[in-house]
C-alpha positions as CSV (number, residue, x, y, z in Angstrom):
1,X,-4.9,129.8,110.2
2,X,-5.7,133.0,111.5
3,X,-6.1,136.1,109.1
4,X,-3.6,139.0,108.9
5,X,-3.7,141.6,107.4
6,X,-0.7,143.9,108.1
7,X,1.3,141.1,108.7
8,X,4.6,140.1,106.5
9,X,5.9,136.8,105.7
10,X,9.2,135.3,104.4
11,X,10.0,132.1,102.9
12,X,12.9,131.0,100.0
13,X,12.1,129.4,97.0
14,X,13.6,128.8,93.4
15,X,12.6,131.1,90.5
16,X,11.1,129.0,88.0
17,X,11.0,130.2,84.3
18,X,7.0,130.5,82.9
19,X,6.7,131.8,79.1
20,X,8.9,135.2,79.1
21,X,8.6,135.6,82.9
22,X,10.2,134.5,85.7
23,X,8.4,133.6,88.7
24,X,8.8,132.4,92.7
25,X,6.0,130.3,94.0
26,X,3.9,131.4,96.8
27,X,2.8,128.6,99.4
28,X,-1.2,128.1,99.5
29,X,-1.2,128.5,102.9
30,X,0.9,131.7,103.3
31,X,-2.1,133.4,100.9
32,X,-5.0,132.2,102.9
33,X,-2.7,133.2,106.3
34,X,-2.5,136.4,104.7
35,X,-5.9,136.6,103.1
36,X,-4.4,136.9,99.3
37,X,-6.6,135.9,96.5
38,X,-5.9,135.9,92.8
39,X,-5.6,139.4,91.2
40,X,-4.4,140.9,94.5
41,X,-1.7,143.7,94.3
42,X,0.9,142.6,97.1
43,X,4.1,144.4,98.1
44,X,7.5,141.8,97.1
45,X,10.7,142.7,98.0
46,X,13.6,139.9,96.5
47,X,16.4,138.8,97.2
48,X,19.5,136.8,97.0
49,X,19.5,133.7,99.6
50,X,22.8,133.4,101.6
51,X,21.8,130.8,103.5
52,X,22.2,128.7,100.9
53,X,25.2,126.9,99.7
54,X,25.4,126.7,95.6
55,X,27.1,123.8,93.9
């Protein structure tokens, strides 16, 4: 993939509980894409999928 470095991405996933946090997984790819590493500060912004119907 080619690097970006201003660029934003968006994708959906689940929160998942770990230990007293909650977390939402980031796709390996969409790091190297965006040349993220470990201990990075990135910019989130969250929320609530629509798209999605619940049960």
């Amino acid at each position: 993939m080619k690097k970006a470095s201003t660029s934003d991405i968006c994708f959906a996933n689940k929160v998942v509980k770990q230990g007293n946090s909650y977390c939402v997984r980031i796709p390996k790819g969409v790091l190297e894409y965006l040349n993220i590493e470990g201990g990075d500060i990135v910019k989130v912004i969250i929320g609530r999928d629509d798209t999605e119907v619940k049960k």
